[in-house]
MARZAMI-657892 format. One line per field, with one value per residue (C-alpha): residue number from 1; residue in one letter; x, y, z. Coordinates in Angstrom, 1 decimal, decimal comma, padded with zeros to 4 digits. Layout:
// residues N
balo <- c(NUM / ...) .
midren <- c(A / ...) .
X <- c(X / ...) .
Y <- c(Y / ...) .
Z <- c(Z / ...) .
// end
This chain:
// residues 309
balo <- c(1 / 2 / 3 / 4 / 5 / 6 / 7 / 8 / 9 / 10 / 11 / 12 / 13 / 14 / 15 / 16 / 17 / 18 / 19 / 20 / 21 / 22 / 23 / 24 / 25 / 26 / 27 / 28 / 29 / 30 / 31 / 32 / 33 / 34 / 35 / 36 / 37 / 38 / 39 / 40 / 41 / 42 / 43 / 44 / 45 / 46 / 47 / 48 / 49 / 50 / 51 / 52 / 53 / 54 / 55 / 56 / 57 / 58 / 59 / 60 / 61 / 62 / 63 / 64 / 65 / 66 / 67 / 68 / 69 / 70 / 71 / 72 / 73 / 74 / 75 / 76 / 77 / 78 / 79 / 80 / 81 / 82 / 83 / 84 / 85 / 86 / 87 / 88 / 89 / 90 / 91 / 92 / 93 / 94 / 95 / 96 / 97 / 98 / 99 / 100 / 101 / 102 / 103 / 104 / 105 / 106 / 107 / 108 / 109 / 110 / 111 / 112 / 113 / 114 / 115 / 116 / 117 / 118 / 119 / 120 / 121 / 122 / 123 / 124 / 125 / 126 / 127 / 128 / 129 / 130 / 131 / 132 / 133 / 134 / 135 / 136 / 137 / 138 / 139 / 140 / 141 / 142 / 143 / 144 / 145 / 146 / 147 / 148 / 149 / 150 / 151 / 152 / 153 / 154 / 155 / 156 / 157 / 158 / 159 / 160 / 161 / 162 / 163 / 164 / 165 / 166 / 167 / 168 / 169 / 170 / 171 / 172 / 173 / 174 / 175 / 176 / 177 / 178 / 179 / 180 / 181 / 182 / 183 / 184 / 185 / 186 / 187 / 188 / 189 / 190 / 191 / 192 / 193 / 194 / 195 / 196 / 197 / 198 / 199 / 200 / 201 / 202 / 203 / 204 / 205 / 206 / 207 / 208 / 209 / 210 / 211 / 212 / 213 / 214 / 215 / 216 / 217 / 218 / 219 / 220 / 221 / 222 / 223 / 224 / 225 / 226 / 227 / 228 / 229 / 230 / 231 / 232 / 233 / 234 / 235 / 236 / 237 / 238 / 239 / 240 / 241 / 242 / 243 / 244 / 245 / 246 / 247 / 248 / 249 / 250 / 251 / 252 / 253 / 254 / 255 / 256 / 257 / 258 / 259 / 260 / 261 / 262 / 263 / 264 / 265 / 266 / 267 / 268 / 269 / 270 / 271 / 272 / 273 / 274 / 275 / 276 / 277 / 278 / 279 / 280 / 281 / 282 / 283 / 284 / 285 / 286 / 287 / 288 / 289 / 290 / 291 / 292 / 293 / 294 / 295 / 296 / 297 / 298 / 299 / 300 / 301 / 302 / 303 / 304 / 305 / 306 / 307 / 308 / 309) .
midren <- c(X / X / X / X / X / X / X / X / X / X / X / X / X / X / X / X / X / X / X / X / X / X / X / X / X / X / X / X / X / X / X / X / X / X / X / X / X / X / X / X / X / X / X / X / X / X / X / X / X / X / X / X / X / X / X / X / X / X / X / X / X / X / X / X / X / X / X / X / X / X / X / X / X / X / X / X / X / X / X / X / X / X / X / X / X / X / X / X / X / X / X / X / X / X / X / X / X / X / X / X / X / X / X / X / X / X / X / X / X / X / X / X / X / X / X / X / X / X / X / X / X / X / X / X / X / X / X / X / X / X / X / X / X / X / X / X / X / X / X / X / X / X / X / X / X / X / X / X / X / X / X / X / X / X / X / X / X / X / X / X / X / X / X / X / X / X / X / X / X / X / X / X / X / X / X / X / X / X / X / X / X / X / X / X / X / X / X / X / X / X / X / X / X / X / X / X / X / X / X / X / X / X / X / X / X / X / X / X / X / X / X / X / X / X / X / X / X / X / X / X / X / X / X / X / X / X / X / X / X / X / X / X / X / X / X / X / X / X / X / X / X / X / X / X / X / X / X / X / X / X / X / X / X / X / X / X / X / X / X / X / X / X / X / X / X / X / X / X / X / X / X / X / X / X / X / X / X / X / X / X / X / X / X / X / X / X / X / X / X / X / X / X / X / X / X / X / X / X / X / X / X / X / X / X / X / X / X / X / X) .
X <- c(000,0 / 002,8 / 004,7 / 001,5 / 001,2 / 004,9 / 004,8 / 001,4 / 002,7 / 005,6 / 003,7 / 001,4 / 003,9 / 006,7 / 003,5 / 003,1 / 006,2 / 008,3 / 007,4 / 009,2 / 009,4 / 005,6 / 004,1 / 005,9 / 005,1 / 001,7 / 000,6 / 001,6 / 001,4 / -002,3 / -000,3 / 000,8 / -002,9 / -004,6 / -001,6 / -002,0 / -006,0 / -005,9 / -003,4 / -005,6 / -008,7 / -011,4 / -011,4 / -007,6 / -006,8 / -009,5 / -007,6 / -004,2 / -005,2 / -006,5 / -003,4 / -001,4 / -003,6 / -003,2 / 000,5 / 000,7 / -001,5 / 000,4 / 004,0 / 002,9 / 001,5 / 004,2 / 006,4 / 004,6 / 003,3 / -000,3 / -002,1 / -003,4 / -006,3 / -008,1 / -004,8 / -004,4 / -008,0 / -008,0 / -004,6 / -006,2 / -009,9 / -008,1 / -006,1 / -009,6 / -011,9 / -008,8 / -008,9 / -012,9 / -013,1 / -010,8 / -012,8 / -015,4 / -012,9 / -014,2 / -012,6 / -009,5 / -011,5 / -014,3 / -012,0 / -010,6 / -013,3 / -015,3 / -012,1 / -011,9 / -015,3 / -015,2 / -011,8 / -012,9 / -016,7 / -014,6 / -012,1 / -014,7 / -017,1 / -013,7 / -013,3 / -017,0 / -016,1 / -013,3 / -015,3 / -018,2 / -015,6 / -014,0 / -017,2 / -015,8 / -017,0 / -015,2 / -014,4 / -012,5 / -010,9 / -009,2 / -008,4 / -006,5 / -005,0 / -003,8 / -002,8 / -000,7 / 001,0 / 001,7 / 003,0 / 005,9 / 006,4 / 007,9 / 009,8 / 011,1 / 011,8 / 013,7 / 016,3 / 016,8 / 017,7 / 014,8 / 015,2 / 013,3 / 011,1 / 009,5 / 009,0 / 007,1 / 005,2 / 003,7 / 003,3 / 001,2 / -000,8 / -001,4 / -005,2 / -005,6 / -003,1 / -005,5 / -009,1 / -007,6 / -006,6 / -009,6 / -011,8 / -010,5 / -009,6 / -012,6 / -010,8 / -006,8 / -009,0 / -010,4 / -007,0 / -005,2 / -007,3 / -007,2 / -003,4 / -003,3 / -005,6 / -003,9 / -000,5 / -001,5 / -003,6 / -000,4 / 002,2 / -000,6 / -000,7 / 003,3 / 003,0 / -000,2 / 000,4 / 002,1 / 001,1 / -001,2 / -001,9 / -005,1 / -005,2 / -007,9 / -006,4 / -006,9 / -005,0 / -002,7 / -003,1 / -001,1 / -004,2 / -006,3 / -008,7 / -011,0 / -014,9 / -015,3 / -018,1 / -015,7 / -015,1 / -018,2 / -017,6 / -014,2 / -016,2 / -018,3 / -016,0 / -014,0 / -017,2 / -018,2 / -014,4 / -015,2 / -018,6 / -018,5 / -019,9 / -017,4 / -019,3 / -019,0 / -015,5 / -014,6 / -016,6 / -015,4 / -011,6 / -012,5 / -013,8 / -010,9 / -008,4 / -010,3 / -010,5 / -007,2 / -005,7 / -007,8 / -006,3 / -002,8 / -003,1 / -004,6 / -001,2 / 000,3 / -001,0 / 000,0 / 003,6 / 003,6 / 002,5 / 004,9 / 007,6 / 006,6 / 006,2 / 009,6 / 011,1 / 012,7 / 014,8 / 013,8 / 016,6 / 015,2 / 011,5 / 012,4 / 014,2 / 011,0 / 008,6 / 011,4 / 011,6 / 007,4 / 008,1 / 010,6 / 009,2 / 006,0 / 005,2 / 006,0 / 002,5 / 001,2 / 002,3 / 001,1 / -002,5 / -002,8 / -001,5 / -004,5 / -006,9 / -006,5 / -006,4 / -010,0 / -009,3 / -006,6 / -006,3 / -002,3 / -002,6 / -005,0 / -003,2 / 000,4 / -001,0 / -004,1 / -005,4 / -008,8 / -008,8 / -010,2 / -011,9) .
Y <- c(000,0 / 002,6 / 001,5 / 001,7 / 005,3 / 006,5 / 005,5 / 006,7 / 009,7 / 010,3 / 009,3 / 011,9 / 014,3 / 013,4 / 014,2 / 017,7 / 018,8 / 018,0 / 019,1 / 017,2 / 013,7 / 014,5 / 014,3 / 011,9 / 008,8 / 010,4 / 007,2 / 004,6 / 006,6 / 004,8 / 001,6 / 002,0 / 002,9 / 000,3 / -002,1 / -001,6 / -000,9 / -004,4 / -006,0 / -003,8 / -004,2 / -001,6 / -000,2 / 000,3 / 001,0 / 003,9 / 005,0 / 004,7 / 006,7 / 009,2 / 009,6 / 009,9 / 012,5 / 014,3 / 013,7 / 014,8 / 018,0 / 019,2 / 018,5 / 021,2 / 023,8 / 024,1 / 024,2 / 027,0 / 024,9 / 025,1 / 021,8 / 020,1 / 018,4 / 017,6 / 015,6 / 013,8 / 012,8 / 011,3 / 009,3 / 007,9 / 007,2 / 005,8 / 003,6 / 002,6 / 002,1 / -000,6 / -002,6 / -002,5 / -003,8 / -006,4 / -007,6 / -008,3 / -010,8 / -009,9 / -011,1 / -008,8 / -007,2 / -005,8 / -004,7 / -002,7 / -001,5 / -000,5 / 000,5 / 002,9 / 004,6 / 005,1 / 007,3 / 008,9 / 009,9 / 011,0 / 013,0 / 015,1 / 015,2 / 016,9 / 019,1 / 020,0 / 021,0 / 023,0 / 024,8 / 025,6 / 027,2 / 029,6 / 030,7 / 029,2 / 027,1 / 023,2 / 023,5 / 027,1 / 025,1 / 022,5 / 024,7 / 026,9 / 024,1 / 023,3 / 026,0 / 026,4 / 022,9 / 024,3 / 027,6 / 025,4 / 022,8 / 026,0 / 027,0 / 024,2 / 023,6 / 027,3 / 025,7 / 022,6 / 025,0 / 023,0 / 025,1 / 028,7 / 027,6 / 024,6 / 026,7 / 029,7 / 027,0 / 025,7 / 028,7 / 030,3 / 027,1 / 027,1 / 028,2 / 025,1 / 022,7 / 023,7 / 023,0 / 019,9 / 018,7 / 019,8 / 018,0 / 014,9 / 015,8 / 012,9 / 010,1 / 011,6 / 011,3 / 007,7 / 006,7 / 008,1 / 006,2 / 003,0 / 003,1 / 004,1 / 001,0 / -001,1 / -000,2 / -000,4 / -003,5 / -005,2 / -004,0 / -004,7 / -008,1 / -008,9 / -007,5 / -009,2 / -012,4 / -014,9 / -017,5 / -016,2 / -012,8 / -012,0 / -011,1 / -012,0 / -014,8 / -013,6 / -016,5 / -015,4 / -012,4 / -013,1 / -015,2 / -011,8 / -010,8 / -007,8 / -008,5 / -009,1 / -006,1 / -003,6 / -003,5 / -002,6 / 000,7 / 000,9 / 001,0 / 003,4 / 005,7 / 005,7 / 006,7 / 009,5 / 010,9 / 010,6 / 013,0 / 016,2 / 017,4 / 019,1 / 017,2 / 013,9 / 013,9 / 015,1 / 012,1 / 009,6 / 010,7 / 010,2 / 006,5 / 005,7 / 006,5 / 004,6 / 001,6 / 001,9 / 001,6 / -001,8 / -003,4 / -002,0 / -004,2 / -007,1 / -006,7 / -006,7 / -009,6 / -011,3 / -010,6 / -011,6 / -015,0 / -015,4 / -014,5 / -017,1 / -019,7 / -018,7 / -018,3 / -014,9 / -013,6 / -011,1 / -008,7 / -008,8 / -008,0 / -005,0 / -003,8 / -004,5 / -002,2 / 000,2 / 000,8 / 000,8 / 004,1 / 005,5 / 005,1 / 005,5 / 004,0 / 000,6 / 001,3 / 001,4 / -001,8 / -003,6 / -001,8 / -003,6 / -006,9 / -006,6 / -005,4 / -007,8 / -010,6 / -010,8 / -012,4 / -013,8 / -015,4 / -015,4 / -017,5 / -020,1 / -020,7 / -020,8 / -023,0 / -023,9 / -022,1 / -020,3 / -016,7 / -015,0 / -011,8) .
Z <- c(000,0 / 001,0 / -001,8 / -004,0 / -002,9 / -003,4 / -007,1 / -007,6 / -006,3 / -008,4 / -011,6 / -011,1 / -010,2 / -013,0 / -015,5 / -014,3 / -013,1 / -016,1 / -018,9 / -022,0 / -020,0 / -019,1 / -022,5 / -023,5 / -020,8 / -020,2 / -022,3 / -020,3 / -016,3 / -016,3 / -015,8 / -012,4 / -011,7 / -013,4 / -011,5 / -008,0 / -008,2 / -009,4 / -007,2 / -004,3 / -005,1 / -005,6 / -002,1 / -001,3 / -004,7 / -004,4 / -001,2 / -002,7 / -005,8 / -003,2 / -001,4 / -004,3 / -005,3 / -001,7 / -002,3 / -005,4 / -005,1 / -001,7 / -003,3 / -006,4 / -004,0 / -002,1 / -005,3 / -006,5 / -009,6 / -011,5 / -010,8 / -013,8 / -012,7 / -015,6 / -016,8 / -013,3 / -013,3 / -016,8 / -016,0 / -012,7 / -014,4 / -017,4 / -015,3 / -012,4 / -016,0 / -017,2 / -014,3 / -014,3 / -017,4 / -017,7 / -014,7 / -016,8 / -018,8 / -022,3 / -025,2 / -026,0 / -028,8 / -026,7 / -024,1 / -026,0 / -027,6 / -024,5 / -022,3 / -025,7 / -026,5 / -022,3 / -022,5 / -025,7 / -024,2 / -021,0 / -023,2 / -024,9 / -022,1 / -020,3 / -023,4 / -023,6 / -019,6 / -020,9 / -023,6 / -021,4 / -018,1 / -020,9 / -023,1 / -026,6 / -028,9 / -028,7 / -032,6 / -031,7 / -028,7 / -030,7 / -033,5 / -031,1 / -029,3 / -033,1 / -034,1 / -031,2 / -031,9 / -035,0 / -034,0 / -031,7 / -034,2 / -036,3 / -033,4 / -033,0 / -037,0 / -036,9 / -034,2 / -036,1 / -039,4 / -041,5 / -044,9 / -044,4 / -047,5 / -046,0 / -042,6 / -044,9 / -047,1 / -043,1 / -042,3 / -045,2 / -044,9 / -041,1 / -041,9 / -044,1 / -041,6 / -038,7 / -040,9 / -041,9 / -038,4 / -036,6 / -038,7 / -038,4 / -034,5 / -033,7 / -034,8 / -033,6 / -030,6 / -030,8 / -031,8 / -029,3 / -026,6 / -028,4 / -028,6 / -025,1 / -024,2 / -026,2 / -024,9 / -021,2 / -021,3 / -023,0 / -020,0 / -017,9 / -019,1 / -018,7 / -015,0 / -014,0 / -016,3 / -013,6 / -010,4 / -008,2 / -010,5 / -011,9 / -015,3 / -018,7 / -020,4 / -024,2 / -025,6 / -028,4 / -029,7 / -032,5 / -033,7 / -033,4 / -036,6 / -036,7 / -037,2 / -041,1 / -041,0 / -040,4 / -044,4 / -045,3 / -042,6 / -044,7 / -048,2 / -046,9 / -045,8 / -049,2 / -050,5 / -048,4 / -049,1 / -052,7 / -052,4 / -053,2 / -050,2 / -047,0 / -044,7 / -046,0 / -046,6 / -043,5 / -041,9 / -044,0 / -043,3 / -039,2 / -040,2 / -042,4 / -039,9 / -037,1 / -039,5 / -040,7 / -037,1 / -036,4 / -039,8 / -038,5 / -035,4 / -037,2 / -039,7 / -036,7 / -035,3 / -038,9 / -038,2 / -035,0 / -036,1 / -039,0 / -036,2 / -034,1 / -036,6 / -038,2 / -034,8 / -035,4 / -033,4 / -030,7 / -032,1 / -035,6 / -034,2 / -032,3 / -035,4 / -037,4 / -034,9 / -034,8 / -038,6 / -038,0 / -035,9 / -038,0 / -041,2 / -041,7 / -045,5 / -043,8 / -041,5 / -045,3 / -046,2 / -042,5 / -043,0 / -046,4 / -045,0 / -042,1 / -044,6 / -047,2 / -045,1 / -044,9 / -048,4 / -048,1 / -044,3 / -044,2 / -041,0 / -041,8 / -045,5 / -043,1 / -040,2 / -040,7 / -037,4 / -037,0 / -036,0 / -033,1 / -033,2) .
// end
């Protein structure tokens, strides 16, 4: 429990007090979270959680430093709403389906809170939050001496950048809270995965195939990006990047497979999701393998092993 509490605390703490580190962990400080509240249970989770808060909250006041309490809360629901659902032991796909549309409903419901506190309109909110990610991108570009052209061409076409991104600023959204499921759920799974733990069994996940309906969701979307209608397009680009991201895990899944049945080395498959990071046209080429193999069934013509959705 005390132990619970100190890293808790410094989760929370290392999110708001540092500011580069922050942003980039923030997607994985659920996991200490959704670890002890499991290990706990529901009731001294809860009162860990809320001593790390205390902790947390005291430590920045006396520092001097603004408390971000919309970002604390969402790390410590995010990480109570994991442990919930797993719980529930549902199949890996509908966790992270429901563990997803829950953060996403909580994220805009906290943006909506946001929006309604300062008098602006949510669309206005994101666009300036945009805009401002824009405006330190630049900064950032000048200090990296990116040619002067390329920094004029983004910043003629800021207006257009910032249209662009806050229309599809929906599915960035949904994304962003299924890769932040996704990513905790599998931690949580080597932490919690081991004699006397409890933790979901999902079997193999390397066996994983998305429901065969989804391609008719695909199809449509292609076709509302094709109408001529603003509208339209912009809702058929949030769908295609939702649907995208599910066939990129069920190419991943593919390749997960082919390394177990080949027996690649570990090596070699770190290198492979590095090069996934680093260049992005290779997240091209996995999307295709998830997508077409609702055609094609790589795994089944390979093993001869059925899929699980």
């Amino acid at each position: 429990m005390i132990r619970g509490i100190a890293i808790l605390s410094l989760t929370l703490l290392v999110v708001a007090l540092i500011p580069f580190v922050g942003p980039v962990v923030i997607i994985m400080t659920p996991l200490p979270i959704f670890y002890y509240f499991s290990q706990l249970g529901r009731i001294w989770g809860l009162a860990a959680l809320a001593a790390a808060y205390a902790v947390a909250s005291g430590s920045l006041l006396l520092l001097g430093r603004p408390l971000p309490i919309m970002i604390l809360f969402t790390i410590g629901m995010t990480g109570v709403m994991l442990a919930e659902v797993l719980r529930r032991r549902y199949p890996i796909g509908k966790t992270i389906a429901v563990a997803s549309v829950a953060l996403f409903f909580f994220g805009t419901a906290a943006l909506l809170h946001q929006a309604w506190l300062t008098g602006t309109d949510p669309w206005q909110l994101i666009a300036g939050y945009v805009e401002g990610v824009i405006g330190e991108n630049l900064r950032l570009y000048g200090q990296m001496n990116v040619s002067p052209d390329q920094i004029k061409l983004i910043r003629e076409n800021t207006p257009e950048i910032t249209r662009f991104i806050t229309g599809i600023f929906p599915a960035l959204s949904l994304s962003g809270a299924i890769l932040t499921v996704w990513l905790n759920v599998l931690a949580g799974r080597l932490l919690l995965d081991r004699p006397g733990a409890s933790f979901t069994d999902f079997g193999d996940l390397a066996t994983w195939k998305a429901p065969e309906k989804l391609v008719w969701l695909l199809i449509a979307a292609g076709g509302m990006v094709l109408a001529p209608w603003d509208l339209s397009v912009t809702v058929g680009m949030n769908l295609l990047i939702v649907c995208c991201l599910i066939y990129f895990f069920q190419g991943l899944a593919i390749a997960s497979f082919l390394f177990k049945r080949k027996r690649v080395p570990v090596l070699l498959r770190w290198l492979f999701y590095l090069l996934l990071a680093l260049q992005q046209y290779m997240v091209i080429f996995v999307v295709a393998f998830g997508l077409f193999d609702i055609w094609v069934d790589f795994r089944k013509r390979i093993a001869g092993i059925d899929v699980q959705t």
